[in-house]
C-alpha positions in Angstrom: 0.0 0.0 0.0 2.9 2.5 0.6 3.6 2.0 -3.0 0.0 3.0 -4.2 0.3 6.2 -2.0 3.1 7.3 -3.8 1.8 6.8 -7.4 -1.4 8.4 -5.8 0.3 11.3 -4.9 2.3 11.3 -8.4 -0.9 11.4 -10.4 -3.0 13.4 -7.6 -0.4 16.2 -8.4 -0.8 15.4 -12.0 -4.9 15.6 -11.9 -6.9 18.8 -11.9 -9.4 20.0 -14.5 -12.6 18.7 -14.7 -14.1 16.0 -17.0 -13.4 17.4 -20.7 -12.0 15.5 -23.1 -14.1 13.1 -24.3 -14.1 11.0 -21.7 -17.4 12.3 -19.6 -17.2 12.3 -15.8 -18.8 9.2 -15.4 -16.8 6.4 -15.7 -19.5 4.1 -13.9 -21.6 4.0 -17.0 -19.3 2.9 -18.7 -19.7 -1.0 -19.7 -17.6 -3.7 -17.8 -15.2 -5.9 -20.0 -12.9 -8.2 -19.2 -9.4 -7.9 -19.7 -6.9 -10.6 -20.0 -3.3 -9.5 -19.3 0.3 -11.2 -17.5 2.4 -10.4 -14.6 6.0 -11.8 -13.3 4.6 -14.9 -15.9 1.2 -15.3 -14.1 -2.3 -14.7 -16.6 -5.0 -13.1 -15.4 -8.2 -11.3 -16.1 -10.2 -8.4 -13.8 -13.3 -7.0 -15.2 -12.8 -2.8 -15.4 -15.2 0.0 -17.3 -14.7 0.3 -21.1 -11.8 2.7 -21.9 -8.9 2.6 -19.0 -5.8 2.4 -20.7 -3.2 -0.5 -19.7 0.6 -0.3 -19.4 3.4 -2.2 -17.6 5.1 -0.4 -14.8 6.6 -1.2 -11.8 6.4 -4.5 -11.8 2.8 -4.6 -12.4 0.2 -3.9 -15.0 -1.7 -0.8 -14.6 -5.2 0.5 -15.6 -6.2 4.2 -15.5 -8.3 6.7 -17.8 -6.8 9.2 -19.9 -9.0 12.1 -20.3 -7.7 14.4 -22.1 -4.1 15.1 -20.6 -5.0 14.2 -17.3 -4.5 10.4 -15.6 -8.4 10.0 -14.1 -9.1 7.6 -11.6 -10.4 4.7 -10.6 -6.7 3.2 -11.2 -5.9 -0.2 -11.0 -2.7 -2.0 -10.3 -2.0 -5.5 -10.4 1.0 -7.2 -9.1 2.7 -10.6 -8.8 3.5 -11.5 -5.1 2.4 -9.8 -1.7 3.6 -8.6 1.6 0.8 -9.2 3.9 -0.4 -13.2 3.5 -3.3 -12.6 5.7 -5.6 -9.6 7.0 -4.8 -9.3 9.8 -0.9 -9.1 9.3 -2.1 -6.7 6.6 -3.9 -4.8 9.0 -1.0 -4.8 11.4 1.0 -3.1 8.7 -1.7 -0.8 8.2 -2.2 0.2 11.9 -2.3 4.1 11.3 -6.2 3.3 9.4 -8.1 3.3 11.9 -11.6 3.7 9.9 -11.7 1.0 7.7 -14.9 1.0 4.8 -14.3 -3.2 4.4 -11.5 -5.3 6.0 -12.8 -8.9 4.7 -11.2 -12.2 4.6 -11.8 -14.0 1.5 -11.6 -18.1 0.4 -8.4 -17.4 -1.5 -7.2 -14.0 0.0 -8.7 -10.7 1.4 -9.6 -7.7 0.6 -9.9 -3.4 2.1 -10.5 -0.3 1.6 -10.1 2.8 3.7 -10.3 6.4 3.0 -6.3 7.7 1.7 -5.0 8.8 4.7 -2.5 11.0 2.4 -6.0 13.0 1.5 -8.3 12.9 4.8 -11.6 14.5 3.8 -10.4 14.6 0.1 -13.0 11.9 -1.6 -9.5 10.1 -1.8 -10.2 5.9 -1.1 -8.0 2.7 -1.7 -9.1 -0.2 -2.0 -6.2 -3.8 -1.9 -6.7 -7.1 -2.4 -4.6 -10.3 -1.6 -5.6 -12.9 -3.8 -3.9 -16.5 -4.0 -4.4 -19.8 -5.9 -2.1 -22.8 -4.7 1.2 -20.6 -4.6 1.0 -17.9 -6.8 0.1 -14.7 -5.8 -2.1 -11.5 -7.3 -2.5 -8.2 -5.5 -5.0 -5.4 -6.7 -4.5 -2.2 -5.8 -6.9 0.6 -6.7 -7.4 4.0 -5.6 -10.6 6.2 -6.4 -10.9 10.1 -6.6 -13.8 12.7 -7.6 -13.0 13.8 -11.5 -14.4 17.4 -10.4 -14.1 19.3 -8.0 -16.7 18.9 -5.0 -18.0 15.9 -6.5 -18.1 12.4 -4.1 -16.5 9.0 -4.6 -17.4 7.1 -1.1 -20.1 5.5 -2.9 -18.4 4.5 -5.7 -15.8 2.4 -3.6 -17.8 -0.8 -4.1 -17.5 -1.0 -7.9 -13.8 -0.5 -7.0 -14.1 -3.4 -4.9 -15.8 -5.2 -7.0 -13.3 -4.7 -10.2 -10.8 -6.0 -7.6 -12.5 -9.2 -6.7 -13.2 -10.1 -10.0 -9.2 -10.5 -10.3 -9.2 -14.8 -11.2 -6.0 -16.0 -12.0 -6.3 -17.3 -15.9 -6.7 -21.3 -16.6 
């Protein structure tokens, strides 16, 4: 997660504007498709709105919006491997989140989100989630923001989630 608050902060400062470009200012009517993509030599696919871009970086495969110049959220990353094998040694890590929107275990994994403590009061949430099958491991990290100003994104966490648990490792 300390590596999502850093590329949150890199493309917070590199946000602004409103929603002109083409790309509307809501991404949530946008229809879901699945996308089929590789990390560290493991396949997967995670369901995501129509229209977020995808590139490789940092070890992980990335998913944003590009509206006009700006980088738009919700962003996606996923990566190979994990630090936290369970929630609660997750949540231990995690300790200075104290209000948590969903800290739930899962059959193969777990999954949270929490408002960005970088951005209290900002609209700012991140949402992770641990995912394993036998020994490989997936890890979706997303963060959400309002593409205007004074516009909300607390209830639009849960399709963040869900984009996040519908991470499956490809047969």
């Amino acid at each position: 997660m300390q590596k999502l608050l850093i590329v949150a902060l890199v493309v917070g400062a590199c946000g602004g504007g409103g929603g002109a470009g083409g790309g509307g200012d809501d991404w949530t009517s946008k229809p879901i498709k699945t996308v089929a993509a590789t990390v560290d030599g493991i396949a997967f696919t995670i369901d995501l709105p129509d229209g977020m871009r995808q590139k490789a970086e940092d070890g992980g495969v990335h998913f944003d919006f590009l509206v006009g110049e700006y980088v738009k959220t919700p962003e996606v990353t996923v990566r190979a491997g994990g630090f936290a094998k369970t929630l609660e040694d997750y949540l231990k890590s995690e300790a200075s989140t104290k209000d948590w929107l969903r800290k739930d275990t899962l059959p193969d994994g777990y999954i949270t989100s929490a408002e960005n403590s970088a951005y209290k009061g900002k609209e700012d949430y991140l949402v992770y989630a641990y995912r394993t099958a036998g020994d490989k491991v997936l890890t979706c990290q997303a963060r959400v923001t309002p593409w205007s100003r004074g516009a909300t994104t607390k209830d639009k966490v849960p399709l963040v989630e869900k984009m996040c648990l519908s991470l499956k490792f490809a047969k």
